[in-house]
C-alpha positions, 0 to 999 in steps of 0.5 A: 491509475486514477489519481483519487485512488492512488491518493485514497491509498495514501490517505489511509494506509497505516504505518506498519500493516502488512502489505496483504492486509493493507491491500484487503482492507483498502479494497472493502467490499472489491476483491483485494487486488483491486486495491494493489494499483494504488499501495503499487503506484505509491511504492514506485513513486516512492511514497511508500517503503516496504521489505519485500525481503521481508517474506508475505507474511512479514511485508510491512508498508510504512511511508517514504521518510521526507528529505 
């Protein structure tokens, strides 16, 4: 995963949006899940939170509190 995509998530994705409509909106012009990598590699590094319990519709991405 390209480290300027991964940051490019970060830097624009909002408290609260849903994880689908981060996904469509980081993506501009590309298909969404060209988008999925970068919100994924923030979420696995911890950067990002989300309630995937929480149901597709209902995902909201929101960032890692700080320690």
């Amino acid at each position: 995963m390209p480290v300027d995509e991964v940051e490019r998530a970060w830097q624009e994705v909002i408290d609260g949006e849903e994880l689908g409509l981060a996904e469509r909106r980081l993506a501009g012009d590309r298909e969404p899940h060209t988008a999925r990598p970068g919100l994924l590699a923030l979420l696995w590094a911890g950067r990002l939170t989300t309630d995937l319990a929480a149901g597709p519709h209902r995902t909201f991405v929101r960032p890692a509190e700080s320690e």
